[in-house]
C-alpha positions in Angstrom: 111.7 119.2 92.0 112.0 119.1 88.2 109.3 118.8 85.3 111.1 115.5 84.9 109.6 113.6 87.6 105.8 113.5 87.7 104.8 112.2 91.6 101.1 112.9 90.8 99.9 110.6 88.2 96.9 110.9 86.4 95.2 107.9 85.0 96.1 109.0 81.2 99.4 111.0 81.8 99.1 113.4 78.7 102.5 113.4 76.5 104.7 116.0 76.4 106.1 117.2 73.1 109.3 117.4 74.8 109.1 113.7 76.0 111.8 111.8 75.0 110.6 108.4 72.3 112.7 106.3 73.6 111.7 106.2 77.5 110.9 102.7 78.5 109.7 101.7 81.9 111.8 99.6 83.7 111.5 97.9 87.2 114.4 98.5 90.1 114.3 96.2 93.0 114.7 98.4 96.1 114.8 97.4 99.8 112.1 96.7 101.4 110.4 100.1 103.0 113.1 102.3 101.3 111.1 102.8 98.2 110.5 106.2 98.9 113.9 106.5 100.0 115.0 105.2 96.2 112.8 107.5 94.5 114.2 110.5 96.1 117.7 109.2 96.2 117.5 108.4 92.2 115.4 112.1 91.7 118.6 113.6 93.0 121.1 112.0 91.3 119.7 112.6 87.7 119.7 116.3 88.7 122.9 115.8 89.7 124.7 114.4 86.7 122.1 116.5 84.2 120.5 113.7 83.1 117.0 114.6 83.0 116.6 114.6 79.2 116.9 110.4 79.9 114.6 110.1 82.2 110.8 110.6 82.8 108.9 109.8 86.3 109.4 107.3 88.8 106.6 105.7 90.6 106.2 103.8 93.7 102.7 102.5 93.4 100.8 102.8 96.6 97.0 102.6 97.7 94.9 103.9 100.0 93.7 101.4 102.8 91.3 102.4 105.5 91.8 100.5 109.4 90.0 101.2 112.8 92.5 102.1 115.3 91.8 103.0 119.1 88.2 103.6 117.5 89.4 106.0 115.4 89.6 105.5 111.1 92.4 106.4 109.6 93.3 106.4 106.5 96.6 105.1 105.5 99.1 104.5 102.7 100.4 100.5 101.5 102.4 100.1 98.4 101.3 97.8 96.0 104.4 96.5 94.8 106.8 96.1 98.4 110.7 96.3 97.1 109.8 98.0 94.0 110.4 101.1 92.4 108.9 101.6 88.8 111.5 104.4 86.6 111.1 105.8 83.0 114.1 106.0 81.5 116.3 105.8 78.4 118.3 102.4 78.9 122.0 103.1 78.2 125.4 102.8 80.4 125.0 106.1 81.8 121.5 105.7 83.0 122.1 102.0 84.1 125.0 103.1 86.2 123.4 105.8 87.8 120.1 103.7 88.4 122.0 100.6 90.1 124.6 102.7 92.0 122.0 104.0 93.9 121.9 104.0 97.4 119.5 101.1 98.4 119.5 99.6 95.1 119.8 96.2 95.0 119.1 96.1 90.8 116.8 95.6 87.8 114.4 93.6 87.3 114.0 91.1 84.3 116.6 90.7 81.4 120.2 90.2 81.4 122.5 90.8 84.0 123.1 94.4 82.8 120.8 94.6 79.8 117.2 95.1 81.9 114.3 94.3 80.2 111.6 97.0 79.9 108.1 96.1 80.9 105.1 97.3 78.4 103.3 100.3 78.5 99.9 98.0 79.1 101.6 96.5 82.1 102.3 100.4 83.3 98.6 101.8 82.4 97.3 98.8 84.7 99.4 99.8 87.6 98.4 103.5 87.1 94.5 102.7 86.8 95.3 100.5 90.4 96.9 103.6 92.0 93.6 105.9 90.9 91.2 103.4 91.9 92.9 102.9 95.5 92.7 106.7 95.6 89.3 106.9 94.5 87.7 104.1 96.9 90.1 103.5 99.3 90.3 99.3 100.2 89.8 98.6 104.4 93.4 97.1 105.8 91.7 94.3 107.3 88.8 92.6 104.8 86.2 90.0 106.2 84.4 87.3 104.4 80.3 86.0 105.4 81.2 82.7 107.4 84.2 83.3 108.3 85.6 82.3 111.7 86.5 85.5 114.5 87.5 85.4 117.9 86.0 88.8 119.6 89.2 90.3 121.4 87.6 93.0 123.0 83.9 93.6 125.0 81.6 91.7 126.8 81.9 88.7 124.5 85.9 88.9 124.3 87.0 85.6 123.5 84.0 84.0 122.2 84.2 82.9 118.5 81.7 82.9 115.6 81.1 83.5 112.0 80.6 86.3 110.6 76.7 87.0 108.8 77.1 90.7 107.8 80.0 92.9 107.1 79.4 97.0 107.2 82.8 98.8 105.6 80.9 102.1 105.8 80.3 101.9 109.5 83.4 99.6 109.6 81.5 96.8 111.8 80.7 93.5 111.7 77.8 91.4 112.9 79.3 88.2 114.1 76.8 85.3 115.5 78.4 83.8 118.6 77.4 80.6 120.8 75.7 81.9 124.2 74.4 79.7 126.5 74.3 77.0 123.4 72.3 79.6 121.2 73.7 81.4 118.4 73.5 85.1 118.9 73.8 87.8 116.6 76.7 90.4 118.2 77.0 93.4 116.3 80.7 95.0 116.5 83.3 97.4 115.3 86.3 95.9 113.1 89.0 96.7 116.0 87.1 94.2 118.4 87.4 91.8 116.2 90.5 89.2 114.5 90.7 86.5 112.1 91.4 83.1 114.0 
């Protein structure tokens, strides 16, 4: 890997004195799950065709989410932006060519047919200070409301329903109140044995 592409953003990327004034960020619509694919596949090519002067890093915003599985938490990885794939570059024919000729390209975003508009550097800084928060604080996949409606899946209440009174990320459970014997009752229990309804 080059200087070129910076995969590990910070919130307030420093700038280089090297860095090229005219590098705008521009969208490229990818297909779906191949945005890591894109990113390396468009890496390569600018090293390729010794472009790297006209370009600067390419991001594929992801976040951290957090989900119980077999009783287990694990922590796993969910792009922001599904089908898109963020690239600094110098807009010219050259660089448009390479970009779109991609493998698993489908195009730009925004603009003309083949005059993309660039998106704003306050639009990018957002998108960068989502990617450090997700990082920072990790979100839980699945994300419960007080009174919403559950089914329990799992257990000696599986499928009994009831709202939910009290939601624990840190423990990842859930205190749901269920109707037993035409009482509500408080059933305290983990996120897997649980689902929306």
């Amino acid at each position: 890997m080059s200087d070129a592409v910076d995969h590990n953003l910070s919130p307030a990327p420093a700038p280089t004195s090297s860095a090229n004034p005219d590098l705008r960020w521009y969208i490229v619509h990818a297909y779906s799950g191949m945005e890591k694919a894109v990113e390396r596949n468009i890496t390569e090519r600018i090293h390729r065709a010794g472009m790297q002067d006209k370009f600067g890093r390419i991001l594929v915003p992801t976040e951290e989410v957090v989900e119980m599985k077999n009783g287990q938490r694990k922590t796993t990885e969910r792009r922001l932006f599904p089908g898109y794939v963020f690239v600094e570059m110098v807009m010219d024919d050259d660089t448009w060519h390479l970009v779109k000729h991609t493998s698993k390209v489908t195009g730009f975003v925004g603009g003309a047919k083949n005059r993309p508009a660039p998106i704003s550097e306050d639009e990018v800084q957002k998108i960068v200070n989502q990617i450090q928060e997700g990082t920072d604080k990790p979100r839980h996949k699945v994300e419960f409301m007080v009174g919403e409606l559950v089914r329990v899946k799992e257990g000696p209440f599986a499928d009994f329903n009831g709202s939910v009174e009290e939601v624990n990320y840190e423990k990842s459970r859930v205190r749901v109140s269920v109707m037993i014997f035409g009482r509500s009752t408080p059933v305290e229990l983990e996120f897997g044995q649980v689902e929306k309804t």
